[in-house]
N, C-alpha and C positions, 0 to 999 in steps of 0.2 A: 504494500500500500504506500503510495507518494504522500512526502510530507504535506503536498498540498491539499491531497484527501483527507488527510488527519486533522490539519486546519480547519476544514470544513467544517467534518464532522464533528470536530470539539465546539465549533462556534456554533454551529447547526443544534447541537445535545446542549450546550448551557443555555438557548435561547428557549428550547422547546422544553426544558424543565422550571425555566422563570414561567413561561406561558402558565403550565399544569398547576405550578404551587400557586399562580394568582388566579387561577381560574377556580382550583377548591376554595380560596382563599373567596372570593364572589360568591361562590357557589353557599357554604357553608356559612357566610356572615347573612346572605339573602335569607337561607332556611331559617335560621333561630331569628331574624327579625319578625318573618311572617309569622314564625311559631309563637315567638313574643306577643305580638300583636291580638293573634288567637287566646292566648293566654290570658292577656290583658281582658281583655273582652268577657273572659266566663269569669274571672273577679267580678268586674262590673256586674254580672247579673245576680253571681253569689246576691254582692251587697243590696241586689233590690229586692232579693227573697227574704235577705233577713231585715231588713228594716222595707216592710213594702208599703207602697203611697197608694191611691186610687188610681186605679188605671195604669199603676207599675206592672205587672204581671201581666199584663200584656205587652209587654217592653220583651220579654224572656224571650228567645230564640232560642234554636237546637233541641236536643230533645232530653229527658233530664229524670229525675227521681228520688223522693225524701227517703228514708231509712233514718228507721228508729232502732236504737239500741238491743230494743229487745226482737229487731227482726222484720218490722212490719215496711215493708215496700208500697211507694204511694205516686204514681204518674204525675209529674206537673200539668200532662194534660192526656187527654184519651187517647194520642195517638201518638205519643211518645215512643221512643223505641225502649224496652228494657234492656236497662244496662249491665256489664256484669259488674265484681268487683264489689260485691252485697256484704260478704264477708269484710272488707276493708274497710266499706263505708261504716259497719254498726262499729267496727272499733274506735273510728274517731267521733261516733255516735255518743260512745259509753266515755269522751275525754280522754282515748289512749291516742292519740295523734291528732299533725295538724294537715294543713290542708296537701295536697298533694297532684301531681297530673298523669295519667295516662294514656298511653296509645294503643286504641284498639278496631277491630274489623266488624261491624257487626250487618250483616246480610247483605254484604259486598260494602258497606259503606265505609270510610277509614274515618274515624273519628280522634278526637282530641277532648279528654275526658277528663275535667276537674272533681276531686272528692274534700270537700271539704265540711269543716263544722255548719249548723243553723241552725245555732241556739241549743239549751240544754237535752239532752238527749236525741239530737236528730243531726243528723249529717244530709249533705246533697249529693248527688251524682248530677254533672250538667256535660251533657258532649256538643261539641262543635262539630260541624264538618270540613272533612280536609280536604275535597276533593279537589277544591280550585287552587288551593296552596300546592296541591302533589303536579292537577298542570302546570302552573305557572313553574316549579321550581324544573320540572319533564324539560320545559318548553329553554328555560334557564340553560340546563346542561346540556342543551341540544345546540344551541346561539353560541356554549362556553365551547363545544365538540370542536362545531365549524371555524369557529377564529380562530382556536388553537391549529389546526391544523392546515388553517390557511397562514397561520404567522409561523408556523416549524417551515413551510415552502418558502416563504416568503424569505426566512430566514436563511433556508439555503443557498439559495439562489444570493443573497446577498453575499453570505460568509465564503462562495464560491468566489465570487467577484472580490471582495477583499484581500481572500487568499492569493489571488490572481495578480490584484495589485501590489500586496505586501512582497510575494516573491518572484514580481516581474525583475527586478535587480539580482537576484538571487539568481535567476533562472538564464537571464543575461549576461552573468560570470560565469555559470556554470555553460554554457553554449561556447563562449568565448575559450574558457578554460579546453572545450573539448574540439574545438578548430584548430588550438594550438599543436596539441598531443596528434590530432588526426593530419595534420599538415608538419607534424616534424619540423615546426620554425618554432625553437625557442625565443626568438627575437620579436614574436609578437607582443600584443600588448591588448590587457583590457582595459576598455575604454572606463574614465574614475568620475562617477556623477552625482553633486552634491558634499556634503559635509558630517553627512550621517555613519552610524556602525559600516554598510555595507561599501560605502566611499573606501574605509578604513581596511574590509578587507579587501576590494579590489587592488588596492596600493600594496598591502599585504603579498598578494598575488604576484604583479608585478615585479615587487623587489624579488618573490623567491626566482620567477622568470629569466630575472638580471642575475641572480646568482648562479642559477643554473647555465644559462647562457656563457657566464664566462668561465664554469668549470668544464662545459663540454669543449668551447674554444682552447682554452689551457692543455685539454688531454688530447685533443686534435693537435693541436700547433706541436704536441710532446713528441706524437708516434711520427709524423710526419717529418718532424724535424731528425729523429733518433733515425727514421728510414733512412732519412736521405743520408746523412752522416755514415750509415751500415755502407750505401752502396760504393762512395769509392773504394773503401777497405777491400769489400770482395771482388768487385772489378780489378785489383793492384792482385789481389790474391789469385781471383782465376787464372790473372793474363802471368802469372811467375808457376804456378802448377803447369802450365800450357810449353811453358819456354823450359821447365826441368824437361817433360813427359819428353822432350825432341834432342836434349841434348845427351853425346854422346857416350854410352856407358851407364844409362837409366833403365836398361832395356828390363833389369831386374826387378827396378822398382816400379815398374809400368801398373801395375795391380792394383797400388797403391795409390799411385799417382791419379788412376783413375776411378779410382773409391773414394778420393780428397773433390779431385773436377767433380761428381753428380754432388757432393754434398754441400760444394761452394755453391752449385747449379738451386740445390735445394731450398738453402738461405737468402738466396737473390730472388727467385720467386715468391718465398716469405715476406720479404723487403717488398716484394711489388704489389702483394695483396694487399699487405699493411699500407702503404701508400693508396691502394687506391679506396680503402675503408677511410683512412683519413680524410681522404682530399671530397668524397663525395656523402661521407654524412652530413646530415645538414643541411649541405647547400640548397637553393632552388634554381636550379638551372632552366629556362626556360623550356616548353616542350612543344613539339613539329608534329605533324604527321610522316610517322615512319609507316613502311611497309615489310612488317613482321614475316613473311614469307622470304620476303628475298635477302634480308638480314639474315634467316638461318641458313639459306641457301649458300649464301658465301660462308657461312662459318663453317657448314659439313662440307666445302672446298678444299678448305685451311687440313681440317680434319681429317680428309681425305687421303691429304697428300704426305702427312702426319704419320698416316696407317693406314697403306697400301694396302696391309694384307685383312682390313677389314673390309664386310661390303655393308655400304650403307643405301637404307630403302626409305626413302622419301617418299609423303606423301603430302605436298604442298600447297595450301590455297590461300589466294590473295586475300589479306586481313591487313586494315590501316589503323594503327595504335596511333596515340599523342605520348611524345616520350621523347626521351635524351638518346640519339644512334648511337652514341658511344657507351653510353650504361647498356641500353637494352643489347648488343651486341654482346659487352663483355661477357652478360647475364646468360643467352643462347651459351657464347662459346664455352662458358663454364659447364653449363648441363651438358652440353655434348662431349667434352672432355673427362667428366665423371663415367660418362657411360664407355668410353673407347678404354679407360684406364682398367676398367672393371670386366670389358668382355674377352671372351677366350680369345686364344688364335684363332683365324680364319672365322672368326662369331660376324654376326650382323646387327646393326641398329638401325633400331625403326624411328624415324623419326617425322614428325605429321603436325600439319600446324592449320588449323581452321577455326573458327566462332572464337576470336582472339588466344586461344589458346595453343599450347606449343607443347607437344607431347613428345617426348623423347625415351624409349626400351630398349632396355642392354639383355643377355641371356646371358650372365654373371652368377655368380652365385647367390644377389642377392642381399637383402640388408635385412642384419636379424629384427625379430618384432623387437627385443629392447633399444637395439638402437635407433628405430625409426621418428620415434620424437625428438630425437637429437641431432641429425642428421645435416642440421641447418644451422649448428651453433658453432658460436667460431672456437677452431680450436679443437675441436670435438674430433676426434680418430677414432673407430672402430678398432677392434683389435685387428681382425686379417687387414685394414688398412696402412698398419705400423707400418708391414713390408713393401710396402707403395712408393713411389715419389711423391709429394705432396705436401702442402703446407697445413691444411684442415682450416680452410677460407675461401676456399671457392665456394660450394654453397651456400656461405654464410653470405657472401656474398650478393650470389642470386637473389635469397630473400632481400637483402638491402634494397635491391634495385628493385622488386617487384611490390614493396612496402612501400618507396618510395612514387612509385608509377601508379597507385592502387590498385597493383593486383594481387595474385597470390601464387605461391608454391608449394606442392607437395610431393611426398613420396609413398611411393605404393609398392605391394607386393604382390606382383600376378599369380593369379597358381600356377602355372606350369616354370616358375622361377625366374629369374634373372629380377632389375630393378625396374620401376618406372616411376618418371618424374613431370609433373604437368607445371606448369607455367602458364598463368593467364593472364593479361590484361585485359582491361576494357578497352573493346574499340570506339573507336573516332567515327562520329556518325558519317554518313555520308552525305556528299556536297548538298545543301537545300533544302538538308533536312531541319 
């Protein structure tokens, strides 16, 4: 559930239980007024029974009945209704109580029933009827139903749009916050508006942006630098392994000499990967429309002629990506280079590129299930990779550039064996569209 549903829903719940407690609060103060009222009224008649004037008894409403002490029941009038509650009345008949009220039902009718004293040994029974009090209060909770439940709507609808307002900045940083992370420019910035908490964490934001900004430039400027510095050393080194391997009376240590050459070979391509992870994190290089087809088509060229003795099977269709030629190439020639490094003698790669996607199969042995989520991290070697040439950066690589293009890479494993590895980007609409 979104903080802003929770907003809501708390504003939406504290308004619709203010609503309920003022609505019993109406509801409850109306009833005992009218019951009041009622109340009041069979006083009033008590007092003209017992003190009565000419012509007072017929002032008497409701229907009612004397009770004497020792029992005797007497109608105020012939058509009174009988009451119950005979027992109650002789005891405050006989002086053992005062007046008192009751609520009862008698032949559908709801009544409101006072028992009080009248005069030495007689008590009254007087009922009022409730019937218009029980609508009016029906009619009450029905008027209290409907507002309540038109103010809990009303309230939502409100508290939605509040929430909406209160974390339009909130929501605004967080969008911002997530262009940055989705565009790999730390160098962005959230826009800082007003003077309030969220001003505060926007700014907040940005500093850490700035910090981060300049630790990934410091660790860029580090490898890059530390590369470039590696490569004369092993340039000065290869080119004196090169000039022993020829001169005269080495012919012994030839083994050796060329066990030292692939492993200078090994560290210069190390040197070159780490350069080109340096040089192209981060950056935003503008992007073209390439033509993904004929980019791999020259790189299984290259590859080709690389490894004569493999055959490679193409299966090419014209696809127009927006991207960097020189990333998206590297990114091909690295996949295709996994796969030639991996396949047997005389093996075959399949390689096929349609609906932006670039599909490359080797019949290798294979990449075990544990390593296959690792496949992409830099550094990362398999074990049978150990024995390989390689730095463990080419497909860390690949991902780089296909994270940076928005697209994606993965690795699979066919059943009848070997690897396979997909490459997608999103293509470039076509003209006019």
């Amino acid at each position: 559930m979104s903080f802003r549903t929770r907003l809501t829903l708390v504003a939406t719940g504290a308004v619709a239980a203010s609503l309920v407690l003022a609505s019993i609060i109406v509801y409850v103060a109306v009833a005992a007024s009218t019951r009041s009222q009622v109340d009041d009224g069979l006083r009033r008649q008590v007092l003209l029974l017992a003190r009565p004037a000419p012509g007072s008894t017929d002032l008497i409403q409701g229907d009612g009945q004397v009770v004497t002490a020792d029992g005797q029941v007497t109608p105020l009038r012939p058509d009174s209704l009988t009451l119950p509650f005979v027992t109650e009345a002789r005891g405050i008949a006989a002086g053992r109580g005062g007046t008192v009220f009751r609520d009862v039902h008698v032949l559908g009718s709801h009544l409101r029933v006072l028992i009080g004293p009248l005069g030495p040994g007689r008590a009254v029974e007087l009922g009022a009827p409730l019937d218009r009090v029980d609508q009016l209060l029906h009619r009450l909770a029905v008027v209290l139903m409907i507002v309540t439940a038109a103010g809990v709507i009303v309230a939502a609808v409100a508290g939605r749009l509040v929430a909406q307002a209160a974390l339009g900045p909130v929501l605004r940083l967080r969008g911002a916050a997530r262009g940055v992370a989705a565009a790999r420019r730390p160098g962005a910035r959230v826009p800082v508006e007003g003077d309030d908490e969220l001003a505060d964490l926007a700014t907040s934001f940005n500093d850490m942006i700035t910090a981060l900004e300049r630790s990934l430039a410091a660790q860029r400027a580090l490898v890059a630098d530390a590369s470039h510095e590696l490569r004369t050393p092993l340039t000065s080194l290869g080119t004196n392994i090169e000039f022993l391997r020829r001169e005269p009376g080495m012919e012994a240590h030839a083994p050796l000499l060329g066990e030292l050459r692939d492993e200078t070979a090994d560290l210069g391509a190390l040197v070159s990967d780490l350069i080109e992870l340096a040089r192209h994190e981060g950056d935003e290089e503008p992007g073209v429309d390439v033509r993904l087809d004929e980019l791999t088509a020259t790189a299984v060229a290259r590859a080709q002629r690389r490894a004569p003795e493999l055959t490679f099977v193409t299966d090419l269709h014209p696809v127009t990506v927006s991207g960097v030629a020189g990333r998206l190439d590297r990114a091909i020639t690295n996949v295709i280079d996994n796969a030639v490094k991996w396949s047997p003698p005389q093996g075959a790669v399949e390689i096929s590129v349609a609906a932006g996607e670039l599909v490359v199969r080797d019949h290798g042995p294979g990449i075990a299930a544990a390593d296959l989520p690792n496949v992409f991290n830099r550094f990362y070697r398999s074990g049978d990779a150990h024995q390989l040439p390689g730095s463990g950066l080419g497909l860390a690589i690949v991902r780089q550039v296909a994270d940076a293009h928005g697209g994606t890479v993965t690795a699979e494993r066919p059943p009848d064996g070997g690897t396979r590895i997909r490459l997608w980007f999103p293509e470039s609409p076509a003209p006019g569209t």
